[in-house]
N, C-alpha and C positions, 0 to 999 in steps of 0.2 A: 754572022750573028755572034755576039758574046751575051755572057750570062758576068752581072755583076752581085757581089753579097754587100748590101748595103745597110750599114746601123745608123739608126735613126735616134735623137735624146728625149725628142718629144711627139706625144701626137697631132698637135699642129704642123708639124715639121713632116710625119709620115702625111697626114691628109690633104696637104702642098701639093708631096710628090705624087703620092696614086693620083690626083687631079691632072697633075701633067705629063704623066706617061704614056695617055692616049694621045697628044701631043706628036710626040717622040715616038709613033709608034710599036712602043713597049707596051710590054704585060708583066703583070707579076706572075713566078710559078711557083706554086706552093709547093715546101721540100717535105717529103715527107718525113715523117717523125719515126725515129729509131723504136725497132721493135722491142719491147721489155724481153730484157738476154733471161734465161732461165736459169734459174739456181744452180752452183754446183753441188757436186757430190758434199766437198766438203762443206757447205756451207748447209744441205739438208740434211748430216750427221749431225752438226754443230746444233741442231733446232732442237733433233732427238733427244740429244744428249743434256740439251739446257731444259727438257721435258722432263727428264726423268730417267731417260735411253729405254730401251724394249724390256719388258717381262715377260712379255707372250710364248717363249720358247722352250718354257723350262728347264727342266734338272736335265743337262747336256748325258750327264753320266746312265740317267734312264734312257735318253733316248738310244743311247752307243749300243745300252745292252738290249736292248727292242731290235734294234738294226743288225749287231752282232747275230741275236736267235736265227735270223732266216739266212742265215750262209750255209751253204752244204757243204757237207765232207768229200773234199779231193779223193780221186780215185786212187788208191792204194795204204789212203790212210784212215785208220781210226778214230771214230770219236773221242 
């Protein structure tokens, strides 16, 4: 058995052929179609970034010092 990829220019020219491939014993097998590839990284920053980029995260320097407060003091040192 071989498997041929055949282009065709017109549809008279494909409704010929599927006519006579029962003929010939053949079948057509339909190729499946490529899955849509999923965005990359850089190309869902590039969206953000033509958005507007993020807001949501605020004043970095607040959070430092929120995150800072809950450290505890090392054994042998002072506040």
């Amino acid at each position: 058995m071989s498997q041929l990829l055949i282009e065709i220019d017109t549809p008279e020219d494909e409704a010929l052929l599927l006519r006579l491939l029962p003929k010939l014993n053949a079948r057509v097998i339909p190729q499946p179609q490529p899955e849509a590839s999923k965005p990359s990284f850089v190309d869902i920053a590039e969206q953000i970034a033509a958005l507007g980029g993020v807001t949501s995260f605020g004043d970095p320097s607040e959070w430092q010092r929120k995150i800072r407060g809950w450290d505890r003091v090392l054994d042998g040192r002072e506040e």
